[in-house]
BAKEBA-581335 format. One record per residue (C-alpha): x, y, z; residue in three letters. Coordinates in steps of 0.001 Angstrom, whole numbers, plus 500000, padded with zeros to 6 digits. Last residue first. Layout:
REM BAKEBA-581335
XYZala;...
This chain:
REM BAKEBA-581335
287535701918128940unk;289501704644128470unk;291442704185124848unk;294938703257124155unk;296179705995121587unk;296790704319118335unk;300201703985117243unk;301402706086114416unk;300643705428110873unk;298365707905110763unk;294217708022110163unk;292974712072110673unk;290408712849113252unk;291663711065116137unk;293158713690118272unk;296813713001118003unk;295808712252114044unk;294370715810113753unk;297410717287115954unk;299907715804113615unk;298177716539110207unk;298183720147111426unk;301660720576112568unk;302860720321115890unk;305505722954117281unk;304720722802120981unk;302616726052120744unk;300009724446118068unk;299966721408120349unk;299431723546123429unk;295810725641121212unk;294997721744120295unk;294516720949123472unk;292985723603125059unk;290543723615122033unk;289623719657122168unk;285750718886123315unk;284435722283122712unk;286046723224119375unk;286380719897118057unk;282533719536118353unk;281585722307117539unk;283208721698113797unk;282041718211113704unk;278467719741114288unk;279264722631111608unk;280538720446109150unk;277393717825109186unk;275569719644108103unk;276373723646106807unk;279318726215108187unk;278388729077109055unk;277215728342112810unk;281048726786113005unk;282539730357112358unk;280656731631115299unk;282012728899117655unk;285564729268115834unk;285599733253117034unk;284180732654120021unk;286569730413120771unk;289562731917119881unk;288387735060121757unk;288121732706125513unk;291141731129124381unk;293298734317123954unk;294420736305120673unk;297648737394119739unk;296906737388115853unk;299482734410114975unk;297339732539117998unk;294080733183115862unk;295790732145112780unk;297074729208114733unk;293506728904115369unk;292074728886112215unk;294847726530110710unk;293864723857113709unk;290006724304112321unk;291186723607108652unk;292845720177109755unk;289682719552111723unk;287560719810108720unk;289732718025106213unk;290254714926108742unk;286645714539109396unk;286149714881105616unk;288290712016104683unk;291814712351103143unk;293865710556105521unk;291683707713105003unk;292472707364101370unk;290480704610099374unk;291439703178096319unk;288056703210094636unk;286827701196091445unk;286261698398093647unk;283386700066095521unk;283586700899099321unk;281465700283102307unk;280119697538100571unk;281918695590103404unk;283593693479100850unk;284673696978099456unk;285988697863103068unk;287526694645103380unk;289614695506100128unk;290430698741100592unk;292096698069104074unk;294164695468102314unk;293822691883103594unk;296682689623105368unk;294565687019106485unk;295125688866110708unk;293308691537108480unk;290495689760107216unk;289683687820111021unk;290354691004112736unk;287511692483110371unk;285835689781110803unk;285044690260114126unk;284706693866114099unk;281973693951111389unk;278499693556113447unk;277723695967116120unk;280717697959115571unk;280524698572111610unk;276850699530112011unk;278380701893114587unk;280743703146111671unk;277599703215109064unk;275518705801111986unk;278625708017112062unk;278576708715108623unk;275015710847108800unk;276319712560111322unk;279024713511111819unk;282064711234113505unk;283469712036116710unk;281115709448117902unk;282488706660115507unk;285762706975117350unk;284611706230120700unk;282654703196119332unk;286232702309117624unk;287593702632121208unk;285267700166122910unk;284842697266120213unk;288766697462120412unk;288506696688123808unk;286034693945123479unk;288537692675120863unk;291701692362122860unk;294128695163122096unk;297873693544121482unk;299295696804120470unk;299197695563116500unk;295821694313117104unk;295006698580117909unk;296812699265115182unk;295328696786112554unk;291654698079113806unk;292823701747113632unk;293476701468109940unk;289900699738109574unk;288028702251111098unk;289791704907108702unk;289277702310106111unk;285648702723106887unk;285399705990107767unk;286745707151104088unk;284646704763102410unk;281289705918104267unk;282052709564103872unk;283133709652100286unk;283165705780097935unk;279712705256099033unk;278411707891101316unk;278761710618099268unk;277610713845101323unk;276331716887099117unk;278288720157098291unk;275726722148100182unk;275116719924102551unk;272906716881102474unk;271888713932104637unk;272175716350108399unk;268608716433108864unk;268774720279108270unk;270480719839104842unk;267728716998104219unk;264804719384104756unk;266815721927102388unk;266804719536099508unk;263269718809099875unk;261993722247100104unk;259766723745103290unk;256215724431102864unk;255424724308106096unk;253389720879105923unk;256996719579104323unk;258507720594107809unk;255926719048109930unk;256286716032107958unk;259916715948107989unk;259846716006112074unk;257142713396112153unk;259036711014109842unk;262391711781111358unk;263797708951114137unk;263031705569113103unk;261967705601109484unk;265115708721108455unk;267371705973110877unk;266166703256108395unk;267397705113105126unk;270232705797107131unk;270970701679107211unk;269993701312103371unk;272702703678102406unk;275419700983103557unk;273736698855101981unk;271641698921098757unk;268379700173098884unk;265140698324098336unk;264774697593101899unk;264606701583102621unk;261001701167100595unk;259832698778103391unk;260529701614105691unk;259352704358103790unk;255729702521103724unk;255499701502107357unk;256375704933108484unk;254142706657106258unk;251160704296106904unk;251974705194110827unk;251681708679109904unk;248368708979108171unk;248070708822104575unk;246157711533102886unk;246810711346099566unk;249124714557099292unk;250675713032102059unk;252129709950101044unk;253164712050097822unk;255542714202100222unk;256721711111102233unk;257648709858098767unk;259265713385097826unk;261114712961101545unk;262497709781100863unk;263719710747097110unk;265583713657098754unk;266721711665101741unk;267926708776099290unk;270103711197097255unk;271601712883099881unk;272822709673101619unk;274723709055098341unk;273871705820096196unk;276623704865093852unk;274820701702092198unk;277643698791091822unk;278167697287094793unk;274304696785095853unk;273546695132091922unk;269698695794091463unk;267835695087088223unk;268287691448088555unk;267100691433092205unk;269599689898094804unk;269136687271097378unk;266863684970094649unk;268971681889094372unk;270135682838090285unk;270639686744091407unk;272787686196094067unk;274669683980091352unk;274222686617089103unk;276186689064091190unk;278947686624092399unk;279471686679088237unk;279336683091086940unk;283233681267085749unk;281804677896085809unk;283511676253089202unk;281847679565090955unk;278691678201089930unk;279401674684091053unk;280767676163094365unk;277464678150094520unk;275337674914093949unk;276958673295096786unk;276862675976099105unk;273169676598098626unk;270845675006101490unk;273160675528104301unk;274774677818103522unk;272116680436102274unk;269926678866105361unk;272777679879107739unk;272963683960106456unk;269185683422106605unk;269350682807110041unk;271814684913110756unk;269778688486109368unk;267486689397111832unk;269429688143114770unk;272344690298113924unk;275498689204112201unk;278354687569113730unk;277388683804113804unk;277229684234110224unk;280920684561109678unk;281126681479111809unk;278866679523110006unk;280790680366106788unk;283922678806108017unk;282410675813109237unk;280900675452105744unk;284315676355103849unk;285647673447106012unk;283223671291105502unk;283517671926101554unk;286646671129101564unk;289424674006101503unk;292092674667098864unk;292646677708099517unk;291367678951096078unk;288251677377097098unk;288403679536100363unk;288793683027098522unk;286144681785096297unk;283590680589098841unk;284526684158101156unk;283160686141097915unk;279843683752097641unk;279156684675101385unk;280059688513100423unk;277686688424097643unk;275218686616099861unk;274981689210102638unk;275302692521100385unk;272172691121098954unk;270492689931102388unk;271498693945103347unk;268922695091100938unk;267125693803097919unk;265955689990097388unk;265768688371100634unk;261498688755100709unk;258823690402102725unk;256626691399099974unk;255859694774099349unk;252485695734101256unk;250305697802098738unk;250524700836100919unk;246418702752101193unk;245166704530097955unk;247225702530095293unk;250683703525094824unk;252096702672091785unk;253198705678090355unk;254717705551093573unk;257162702634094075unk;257868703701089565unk;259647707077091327unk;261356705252093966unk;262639702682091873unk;263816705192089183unk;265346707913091329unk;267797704363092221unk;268406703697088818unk;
């Protein structure tokens, strides 16, 4: 589906970008109104009115960006009604979307498993077409941008950061002669195995975020200082994951609290989120971060085993690192040169791997969270 929108975006390319229209169809307003009509349910089922479902609403939009809380309001405001009649028939949250126009019939955000790897690739191609009929940059930009509002959230967001940050560097590298796939290794979208965003990566960060949420409330954190620490955690995160767990920052936290104070799963918010698709329990202590450092720790005790110092243990790991492809290798550094000396008196004091990755923040526990440095 989604090789099929880009590819039929530019058969249909005319010589400059036909401008697509500016409309709530695709894109975050999607994921926006299918978690509005999710919240009606839960709330009807409550038993609230429909001023208290309203008030409720209003404050879940109060949390979203500029760009996006007005129309969060104008769904209420002009549609609650009719969506409590829908729900009152039995209609999919999908085709009601689809019935006020958020969501495109052909395109249903929780159900298309878009990976990061898969949007650079198609990005680049367009960027690659763009270029074979000689569009200048700021066409290029402009064009891939209104294309990443045709993708369904969370993927939509790196689609964004490719608009804002690597246009001139992927056009340099496609001038080269370099290949798609390997243009999005080097930009971090791809490895050699691929990065899953939905329901890999972005799932596992999620409830990961999540999980330390509920511990943090647990330890009576307030919420600016739980904004604080889960902005620390998304920086230990590689790229291109750790742009969805700032997203999660800006804008989630609230609600979040709110979900989980409700009693809600960690699997469940996350699929509200779109983070995560209902056919996926997700397991936090299975994500990549927590993979990579637990194989790091296993290199040094190896290291350790082998009588070696710190300064040989390091150049050891700094050389295995290089080997490793995105976004491994700049987690992999990054454990190294932020958490060696650590990790080398862990090893010494006993501490098994799972233990020292969750001391350090890299694997989710169900120990108590580490109050952060604000």
């Amino acid at each position: 589906m989604f090789a099929l929108l880009f590819a039929a975006s530019v058969s249909r390319m005319a010589r400059r970008p036909a401008i697509i229209q500016e409309s709530m169809s695709n894109g975050f307003s999607c994921d926006i109104c299918t978690i509005l009509v999710d919240k009606i349910e839960d709330l009807l089922k409550d038993q609230k009115t429909e001023q208290e479902i309203a008030d409720e609403l209003s404050q879940y939009c109060s949390i979203l960006g500029t760009k996006y809380q007005s129309n969060c309001v104008k769904l209420v405001q002009q549609y609650l009604p009719l969506i409590m009649i829908y729900l009152e028939k039995g209609i999919e949250h999908a085709q009601i979307c689809t019935k006020l126009g958020y969501c495109d019939s052909m395109i249903q955000a929780r159900n298309v498993q878009v990976t990061a790897c898969d949007m650079c690739t198609k990005v680049v191609g367009t960027i690659e077409e763009l270029l074979k009929n000689s569009y200048a940059e700021a066409e290029i930009a402009a064009y891939i941008a209104q294309l990443c509002d045709t993708i369904p959230f969370p993927v939509s967001t790196l689609c964004q950061v490719i608009v804002e940050k690597y246009i001139p560097i992927i056009i340099k590298w496609l001038e080269s002669g370099m290949e798609h796939a390997d243009i999005c290794t080097k930009l971090g979208f791809c490895s050699t195995q691929g990065v899953t965003v939905v329901n890999g990566g972005g799932c596992d960060m999620c409830t990961k975020v999540v999980g330390t949420i509920e511990e943090l409330l647990k330890n009576s954190y307030a919420e600016a200082e739980i904004a604080a620490y889960i902005a620390q955690l998304c920086d230990t995160i590689p790229f291109p994951v750790s742009t969805l767990c700032q997203v999660i920052v800006e804008k989630y936290i609230p609600i979040i609290i709110k979900w989980l104070e409700s009693g809600m799963e960690h699997a469940d918010i996350c699929t509200k989120l779109g983070f995560c698709s209902k056919s996926i329990v997700a397991k936090p202590d299975n994500g990549l971060t927590c993979d990579v450092c637990k194989k790091i720790i296993a290199q040094v005790k190896r290291c350790l085993d082998d009588q070696k110092v710190e300064s040989e243990i390091r150049e050891y790991l700094d050389s295995l690192c290089e080997t490793l492809p995105v976004p491994y290798s700049t987690l992999c550094k990054s454990v190294v040169d932020d958490h060696l000396v650590e990790i080398i008196k862990c090893i010494e004091a006993g501490m098994d791997h799972l233990q020292i990755c969750a001391k350090l923040g890299y694997c989710a526990t169900k120990s108590k969270a580490r109050r952060p440095t604000i």
